[in-house]
BATORMI-685121 format. One record per residue: y, z, x of N, C-alpha, C in turn. Coordinates in pm, 1 decimal. Atoms other than C-alpha are relative to their C-alpha. Last residue first. Layout:
<pts>
+----------+----------+----------+----------+----------+----------+----------+----------+----------+
|       nv |       nw |       nu |      cav |      caw |      cau |       cv |       cw |       cu |
+----------+----------+----------+----------+----------+----------+----------+----------+----------+
|        Y |        Z |        X |        Y |        Z |        X |        Y |        Z |        X |
...
+----------+----------+----------+----------+----------+----------+----------+----------+----------+
</pts>
This chain:
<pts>
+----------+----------+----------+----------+----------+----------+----------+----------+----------+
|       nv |       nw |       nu |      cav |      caw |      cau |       cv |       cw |       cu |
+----------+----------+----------+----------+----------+----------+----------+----------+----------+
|    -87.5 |     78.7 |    -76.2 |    -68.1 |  -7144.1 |   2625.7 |    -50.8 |   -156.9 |    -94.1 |
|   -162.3 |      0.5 |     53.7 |   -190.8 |  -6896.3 |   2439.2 |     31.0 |   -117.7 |      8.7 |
|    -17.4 |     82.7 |    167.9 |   -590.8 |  -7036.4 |   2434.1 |    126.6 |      2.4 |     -3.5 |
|     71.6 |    -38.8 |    118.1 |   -604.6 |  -6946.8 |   2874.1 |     45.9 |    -86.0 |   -198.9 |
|    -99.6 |    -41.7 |    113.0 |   -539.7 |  -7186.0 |   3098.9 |    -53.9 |    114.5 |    -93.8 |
|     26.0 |   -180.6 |     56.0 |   -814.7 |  -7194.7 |   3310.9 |     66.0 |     52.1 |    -49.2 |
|    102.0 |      5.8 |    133.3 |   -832.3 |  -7614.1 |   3332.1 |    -28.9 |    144.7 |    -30.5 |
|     81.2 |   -148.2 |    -30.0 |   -496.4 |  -7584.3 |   3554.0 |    -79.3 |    -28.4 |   -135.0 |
|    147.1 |     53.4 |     41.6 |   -330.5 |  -7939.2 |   3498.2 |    -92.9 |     96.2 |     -2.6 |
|    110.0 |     32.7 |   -112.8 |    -51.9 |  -7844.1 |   3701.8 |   -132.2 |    -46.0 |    -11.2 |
|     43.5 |    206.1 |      8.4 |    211.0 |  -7866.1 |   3419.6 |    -73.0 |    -34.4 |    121.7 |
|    129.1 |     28.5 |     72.8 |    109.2 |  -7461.3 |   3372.1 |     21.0 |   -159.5 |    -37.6 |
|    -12.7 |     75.9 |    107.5 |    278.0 |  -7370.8 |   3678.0 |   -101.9 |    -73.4 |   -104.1 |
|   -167.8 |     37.9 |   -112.0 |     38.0 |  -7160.5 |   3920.7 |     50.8 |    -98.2 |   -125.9 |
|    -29.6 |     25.7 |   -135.8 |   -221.1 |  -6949.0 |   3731.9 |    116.3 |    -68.6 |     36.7 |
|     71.6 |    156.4 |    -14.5 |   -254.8 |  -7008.0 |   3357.0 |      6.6 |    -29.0 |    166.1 |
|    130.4 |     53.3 |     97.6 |   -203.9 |  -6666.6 |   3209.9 |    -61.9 |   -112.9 |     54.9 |
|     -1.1 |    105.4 |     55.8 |    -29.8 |  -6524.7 |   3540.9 |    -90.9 |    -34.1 |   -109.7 |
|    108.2 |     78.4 |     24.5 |    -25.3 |  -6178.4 |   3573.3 |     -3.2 |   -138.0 |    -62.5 |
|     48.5 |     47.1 |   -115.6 |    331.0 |  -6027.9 |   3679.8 |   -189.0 |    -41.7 |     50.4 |
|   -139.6 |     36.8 |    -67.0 |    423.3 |  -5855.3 |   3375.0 |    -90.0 |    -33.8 |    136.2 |
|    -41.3 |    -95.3 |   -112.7 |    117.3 |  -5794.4 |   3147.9 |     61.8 |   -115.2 |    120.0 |
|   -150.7 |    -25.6 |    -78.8 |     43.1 |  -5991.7 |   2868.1 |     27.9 |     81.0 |     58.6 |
|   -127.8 |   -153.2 |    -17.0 |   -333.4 |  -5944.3 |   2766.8 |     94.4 |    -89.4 |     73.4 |
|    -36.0 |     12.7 |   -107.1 |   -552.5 |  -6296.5 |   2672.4 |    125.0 |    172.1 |    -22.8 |
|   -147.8 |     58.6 |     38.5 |   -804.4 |  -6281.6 |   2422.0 |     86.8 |     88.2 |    139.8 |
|    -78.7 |      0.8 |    -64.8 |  -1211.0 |  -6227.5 |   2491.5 |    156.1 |    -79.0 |    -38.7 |
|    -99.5 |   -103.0 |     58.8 |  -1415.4 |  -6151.2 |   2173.6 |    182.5 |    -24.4 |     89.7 |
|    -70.2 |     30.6 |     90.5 |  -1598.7 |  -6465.4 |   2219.8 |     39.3 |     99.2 |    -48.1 |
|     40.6 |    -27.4 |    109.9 |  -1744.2 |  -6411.2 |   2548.2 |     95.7 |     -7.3 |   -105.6 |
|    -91.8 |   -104.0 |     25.3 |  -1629.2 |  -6443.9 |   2871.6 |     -3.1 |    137.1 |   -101.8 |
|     54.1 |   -113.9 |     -9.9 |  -1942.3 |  -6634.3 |   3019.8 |     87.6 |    117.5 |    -54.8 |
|    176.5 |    -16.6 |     83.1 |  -1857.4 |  -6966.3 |   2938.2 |    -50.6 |    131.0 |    -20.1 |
|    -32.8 |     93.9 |     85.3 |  -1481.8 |  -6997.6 |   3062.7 |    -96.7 |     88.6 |   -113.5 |
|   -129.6 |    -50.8 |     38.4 |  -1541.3 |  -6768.6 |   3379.8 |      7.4 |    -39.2 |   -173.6 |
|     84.8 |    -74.4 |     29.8 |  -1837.3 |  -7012.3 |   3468.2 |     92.0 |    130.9 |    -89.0 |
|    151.0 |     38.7 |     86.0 |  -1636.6 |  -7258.3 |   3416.5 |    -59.5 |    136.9 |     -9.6 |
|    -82.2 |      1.1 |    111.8 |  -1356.3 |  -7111.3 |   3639.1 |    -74.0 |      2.5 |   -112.9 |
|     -0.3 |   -146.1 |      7.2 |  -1618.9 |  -7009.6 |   3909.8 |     84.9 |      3.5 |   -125.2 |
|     99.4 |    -11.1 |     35.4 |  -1711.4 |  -7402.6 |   3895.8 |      9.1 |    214.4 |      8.0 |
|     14.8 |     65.2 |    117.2 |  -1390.0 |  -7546.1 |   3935.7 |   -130.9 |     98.4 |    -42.5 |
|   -153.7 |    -63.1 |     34.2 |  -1269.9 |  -7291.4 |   4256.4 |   -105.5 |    -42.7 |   -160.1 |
|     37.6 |   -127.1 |     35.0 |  -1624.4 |  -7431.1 |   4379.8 |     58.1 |     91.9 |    -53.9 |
|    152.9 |    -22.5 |    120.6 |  -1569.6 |  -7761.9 |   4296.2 |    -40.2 |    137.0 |      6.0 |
|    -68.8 |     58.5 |    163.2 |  -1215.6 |  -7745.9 |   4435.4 |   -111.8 |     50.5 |    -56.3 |
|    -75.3 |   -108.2 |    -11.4 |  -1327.4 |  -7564.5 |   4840.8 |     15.2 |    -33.1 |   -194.2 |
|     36.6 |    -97.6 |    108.6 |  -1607.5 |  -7787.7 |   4885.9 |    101.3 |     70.2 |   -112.0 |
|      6.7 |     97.6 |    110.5 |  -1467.7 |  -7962.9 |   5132.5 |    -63.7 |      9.7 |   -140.3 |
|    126.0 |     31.3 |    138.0 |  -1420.6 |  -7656.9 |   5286.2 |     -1.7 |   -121.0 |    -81.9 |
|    -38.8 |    113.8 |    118.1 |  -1169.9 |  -7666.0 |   5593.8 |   -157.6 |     28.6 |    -63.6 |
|    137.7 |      6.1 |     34.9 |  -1178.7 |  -7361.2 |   5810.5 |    -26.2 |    -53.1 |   -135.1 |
|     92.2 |    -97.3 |    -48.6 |   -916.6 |  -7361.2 |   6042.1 |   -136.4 |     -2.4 |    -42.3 |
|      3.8 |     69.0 |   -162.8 |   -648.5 |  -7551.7 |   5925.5 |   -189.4 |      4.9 |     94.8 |
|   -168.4 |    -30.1 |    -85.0 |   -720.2 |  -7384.7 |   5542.2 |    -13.6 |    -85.2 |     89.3 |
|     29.3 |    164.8 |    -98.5 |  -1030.1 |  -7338.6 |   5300.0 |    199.2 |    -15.7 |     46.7 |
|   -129.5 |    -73.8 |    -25.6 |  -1140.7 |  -7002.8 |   5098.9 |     15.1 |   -156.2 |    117.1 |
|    -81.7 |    148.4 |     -1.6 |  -1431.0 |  -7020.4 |   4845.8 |    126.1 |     73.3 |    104.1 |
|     65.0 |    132.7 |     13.6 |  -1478.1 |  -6697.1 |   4980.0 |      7.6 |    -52.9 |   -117.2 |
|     20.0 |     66.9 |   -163.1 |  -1296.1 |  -6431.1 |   5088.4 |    -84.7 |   -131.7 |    -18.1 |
|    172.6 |     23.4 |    -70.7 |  -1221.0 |  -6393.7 |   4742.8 |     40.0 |     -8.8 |    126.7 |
|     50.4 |    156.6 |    -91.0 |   -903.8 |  -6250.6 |   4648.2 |    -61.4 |    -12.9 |     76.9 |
|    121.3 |      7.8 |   -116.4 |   -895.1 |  -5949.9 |   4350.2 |     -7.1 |   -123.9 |     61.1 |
|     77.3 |    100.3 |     -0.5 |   -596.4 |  -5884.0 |   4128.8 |    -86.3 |    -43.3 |    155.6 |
|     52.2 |    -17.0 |   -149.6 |   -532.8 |  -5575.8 |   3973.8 |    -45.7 |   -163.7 |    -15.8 |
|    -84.0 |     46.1 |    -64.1 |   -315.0 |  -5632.3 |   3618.6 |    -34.1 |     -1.5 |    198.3 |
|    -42.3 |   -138.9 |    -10.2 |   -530.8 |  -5407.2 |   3346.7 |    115.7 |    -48.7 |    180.4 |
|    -95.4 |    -66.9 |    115.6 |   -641.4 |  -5730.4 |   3243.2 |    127.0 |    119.6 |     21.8 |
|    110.1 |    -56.6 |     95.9 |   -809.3 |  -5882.8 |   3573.3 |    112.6 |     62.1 |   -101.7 |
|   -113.4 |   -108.4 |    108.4 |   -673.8 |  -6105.5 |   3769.5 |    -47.1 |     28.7 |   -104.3 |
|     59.3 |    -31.9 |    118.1 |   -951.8 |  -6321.5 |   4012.4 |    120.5 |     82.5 |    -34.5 |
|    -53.6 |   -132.2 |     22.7 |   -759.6 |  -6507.7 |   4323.5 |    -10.4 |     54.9 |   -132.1 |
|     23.1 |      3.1 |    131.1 |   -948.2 |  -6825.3 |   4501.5 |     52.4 |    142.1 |    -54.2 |
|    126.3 |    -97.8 |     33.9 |   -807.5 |  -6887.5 |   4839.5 |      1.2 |     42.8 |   -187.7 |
|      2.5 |      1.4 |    115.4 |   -598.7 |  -7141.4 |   5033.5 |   -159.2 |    120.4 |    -68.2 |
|    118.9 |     61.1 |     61.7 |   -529.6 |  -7134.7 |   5394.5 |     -9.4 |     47.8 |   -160.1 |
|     -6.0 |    123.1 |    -37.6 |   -191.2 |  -7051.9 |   5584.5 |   -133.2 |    -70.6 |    -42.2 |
|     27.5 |     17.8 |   -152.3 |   -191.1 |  -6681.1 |   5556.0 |    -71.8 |   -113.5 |     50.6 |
|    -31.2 |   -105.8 |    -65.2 |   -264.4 |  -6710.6 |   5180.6 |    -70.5 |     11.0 |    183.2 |
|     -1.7 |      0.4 |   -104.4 |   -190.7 |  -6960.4 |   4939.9 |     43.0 |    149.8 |     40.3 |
|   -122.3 |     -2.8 |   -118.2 |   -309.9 |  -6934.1 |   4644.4 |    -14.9 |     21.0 |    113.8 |
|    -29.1 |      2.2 |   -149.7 |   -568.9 |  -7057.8 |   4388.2 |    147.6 |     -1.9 |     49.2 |
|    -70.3 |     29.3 |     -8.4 |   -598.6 |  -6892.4 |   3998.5 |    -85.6 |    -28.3 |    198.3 |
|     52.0 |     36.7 |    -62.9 |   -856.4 |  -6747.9 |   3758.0 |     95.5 |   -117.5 |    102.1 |
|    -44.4 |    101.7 |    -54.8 |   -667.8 |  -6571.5 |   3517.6 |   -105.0 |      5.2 |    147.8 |
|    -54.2 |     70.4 |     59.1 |   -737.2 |  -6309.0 |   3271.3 |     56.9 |   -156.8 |     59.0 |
|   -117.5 |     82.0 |    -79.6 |  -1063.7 |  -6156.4 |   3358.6 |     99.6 |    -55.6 |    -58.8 |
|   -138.9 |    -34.6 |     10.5 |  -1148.8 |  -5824.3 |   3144.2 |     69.8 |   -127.2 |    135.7 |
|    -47.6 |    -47.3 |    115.7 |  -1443.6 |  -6007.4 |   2981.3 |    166.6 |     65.3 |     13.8 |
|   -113.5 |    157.9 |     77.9 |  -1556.3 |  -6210.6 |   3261.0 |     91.1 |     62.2 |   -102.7 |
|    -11.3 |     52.3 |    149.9 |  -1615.4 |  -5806.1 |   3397.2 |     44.3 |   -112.9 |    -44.0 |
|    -77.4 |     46.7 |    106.9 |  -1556.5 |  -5773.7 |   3742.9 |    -64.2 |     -6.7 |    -93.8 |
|     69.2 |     44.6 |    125.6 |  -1794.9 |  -5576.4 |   3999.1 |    133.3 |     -6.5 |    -73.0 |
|      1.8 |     16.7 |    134.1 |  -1670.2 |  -5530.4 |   4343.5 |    -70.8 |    -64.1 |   -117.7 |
|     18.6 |     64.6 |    164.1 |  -1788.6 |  -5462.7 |   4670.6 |     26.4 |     40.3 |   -122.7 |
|     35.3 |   -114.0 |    129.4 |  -1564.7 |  -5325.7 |   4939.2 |    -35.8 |   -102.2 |   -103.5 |
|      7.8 |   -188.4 |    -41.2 |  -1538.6 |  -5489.8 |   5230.5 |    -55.7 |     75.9 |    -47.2 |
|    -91.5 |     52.6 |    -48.1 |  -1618.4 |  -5838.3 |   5030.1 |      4.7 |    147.8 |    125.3 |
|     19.5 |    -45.8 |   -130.8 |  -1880.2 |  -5938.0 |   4840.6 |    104.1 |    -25.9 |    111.1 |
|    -51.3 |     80.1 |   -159.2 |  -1753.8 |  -6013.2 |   4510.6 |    -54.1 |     93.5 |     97.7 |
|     21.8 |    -93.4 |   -123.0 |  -1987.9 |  -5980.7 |   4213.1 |    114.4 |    -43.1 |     89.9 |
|    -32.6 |     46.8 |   -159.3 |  -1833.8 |  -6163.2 |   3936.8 |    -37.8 |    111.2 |     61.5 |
|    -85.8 |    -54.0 |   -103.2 |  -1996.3 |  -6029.2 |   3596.1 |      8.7 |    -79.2 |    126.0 |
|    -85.9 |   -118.1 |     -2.6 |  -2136.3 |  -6052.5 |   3263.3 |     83.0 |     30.8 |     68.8 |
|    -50.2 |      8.4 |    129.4 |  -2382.0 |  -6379.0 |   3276.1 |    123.7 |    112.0 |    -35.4 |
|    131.1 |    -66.9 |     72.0 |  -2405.3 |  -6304.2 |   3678.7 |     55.5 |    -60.3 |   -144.0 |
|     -8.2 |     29.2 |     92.5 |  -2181.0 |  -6511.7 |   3975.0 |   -112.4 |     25.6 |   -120.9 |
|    179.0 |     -9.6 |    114.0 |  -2262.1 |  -6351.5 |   4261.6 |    114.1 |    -57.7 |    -80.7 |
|     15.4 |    -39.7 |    199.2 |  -1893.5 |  -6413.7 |   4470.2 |   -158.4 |    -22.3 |    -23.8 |
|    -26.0 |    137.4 |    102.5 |  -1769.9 |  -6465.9 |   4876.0 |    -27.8 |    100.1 |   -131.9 |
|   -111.5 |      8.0 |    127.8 |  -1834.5 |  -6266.6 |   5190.7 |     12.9 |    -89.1 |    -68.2 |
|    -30.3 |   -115.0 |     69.2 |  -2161.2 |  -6168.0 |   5372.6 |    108.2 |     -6.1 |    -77.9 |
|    123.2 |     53.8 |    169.8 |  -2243.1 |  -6490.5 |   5514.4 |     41.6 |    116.2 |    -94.1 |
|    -25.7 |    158.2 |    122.3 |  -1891.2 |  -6426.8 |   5708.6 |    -91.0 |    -11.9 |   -103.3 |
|    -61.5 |   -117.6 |     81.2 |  -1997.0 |  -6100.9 |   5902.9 |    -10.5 |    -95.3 |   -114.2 |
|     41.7 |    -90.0 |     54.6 |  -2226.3 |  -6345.7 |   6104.5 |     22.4 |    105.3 |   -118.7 |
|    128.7 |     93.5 |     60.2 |  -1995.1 |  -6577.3 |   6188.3 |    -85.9 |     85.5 |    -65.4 |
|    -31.2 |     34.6 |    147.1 |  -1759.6 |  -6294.7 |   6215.5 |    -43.1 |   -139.8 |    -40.4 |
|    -16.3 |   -178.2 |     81.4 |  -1977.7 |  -6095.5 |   6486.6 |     51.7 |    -70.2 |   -129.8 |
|    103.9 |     18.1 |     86.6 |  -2026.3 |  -6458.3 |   6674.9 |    -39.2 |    130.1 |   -108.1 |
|     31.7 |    145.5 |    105.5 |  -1689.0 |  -6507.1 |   6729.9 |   -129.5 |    -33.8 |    -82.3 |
|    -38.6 |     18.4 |     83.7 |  -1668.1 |  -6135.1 |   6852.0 |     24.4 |   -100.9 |    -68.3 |
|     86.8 |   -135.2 |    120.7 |  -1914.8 |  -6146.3 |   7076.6 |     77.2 |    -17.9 |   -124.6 |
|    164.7 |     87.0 |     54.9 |  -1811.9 |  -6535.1 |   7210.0 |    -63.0 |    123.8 |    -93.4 |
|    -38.2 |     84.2 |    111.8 |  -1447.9 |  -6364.5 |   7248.6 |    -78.0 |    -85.4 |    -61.4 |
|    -63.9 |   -116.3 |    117.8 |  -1591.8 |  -6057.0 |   7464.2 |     61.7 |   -137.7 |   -105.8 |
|     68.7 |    -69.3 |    104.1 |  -1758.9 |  -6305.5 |   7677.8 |     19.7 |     50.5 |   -111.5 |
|     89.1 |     97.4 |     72.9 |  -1521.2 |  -6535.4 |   7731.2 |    -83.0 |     64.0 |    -17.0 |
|    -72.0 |     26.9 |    142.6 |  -1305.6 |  -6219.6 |   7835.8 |    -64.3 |   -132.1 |    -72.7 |
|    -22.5 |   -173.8 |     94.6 |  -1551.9 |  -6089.4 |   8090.9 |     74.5 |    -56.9 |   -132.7 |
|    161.4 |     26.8 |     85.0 |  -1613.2 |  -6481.2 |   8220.3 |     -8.3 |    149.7 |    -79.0 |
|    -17.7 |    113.5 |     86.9 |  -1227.6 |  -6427.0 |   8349.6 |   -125.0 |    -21.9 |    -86.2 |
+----------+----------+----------+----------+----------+----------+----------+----------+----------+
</pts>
């Protein structure tokens, strides 16, 4: 019995640990995500900056032009592992998103990329200009 409270204290404290390690850099040019596999985005080829639900907690989900879309491990808030945080930081990757795109950036249509994330009478401030 103290064998398996061990083994579930190692591994609780393995993804505490793992954890600091996932989320977003935010650079003038680019979203870092730290994730498994790090990525580098381009603001330039993002087209939507969107939150969904996934596996019962909410998470921030980058879509990029060419129709791949990347979801943070962080910002990420649910039952489990409430962020009070979780908006302002959604708000503030958008922004940054916004600002950093550059003024060439226009929105691609491609089938199953939202322009404005979830319905666009949601108030979503990442609309893009179409809409």
């Amino acid at each position: 019995m103290t064998e398996s409270f061990g083994m579930w204290g190692g591994m609780l404290l393995v993804l505490l640990i793992a954890g600091r390690y996932f989320g977003v850099t935010l650079t003038e040019s680019t979203a870092n995500v730290h994730s498994l596999r790090r990525r580098t985005i381009r603001w330039s080829d993002v087209q939507a900056i969107c939150i969904e639900g996934f596996q019962g907690a909410q998470v921030v989900v980058i879509y990029e032009a060419g129709g791949r879309r990347t979801r943070l491990r962080a910002p990420i808030t649910g039952f489990f592992c409430w962020d009070r945080g979780f908006e302002d930081k959604f708000q503030t990757i958008g922004r940054w998103w916004q600002e950093q795109r550059g003024p060439d950036w226009a929105p691609v249509l491609l089938p199953g990329v939202p322009l404005s994330g979830p319905a666009p009478l949601d108030g979503n401030p990442f609309a893009s200009p179409t809409q």
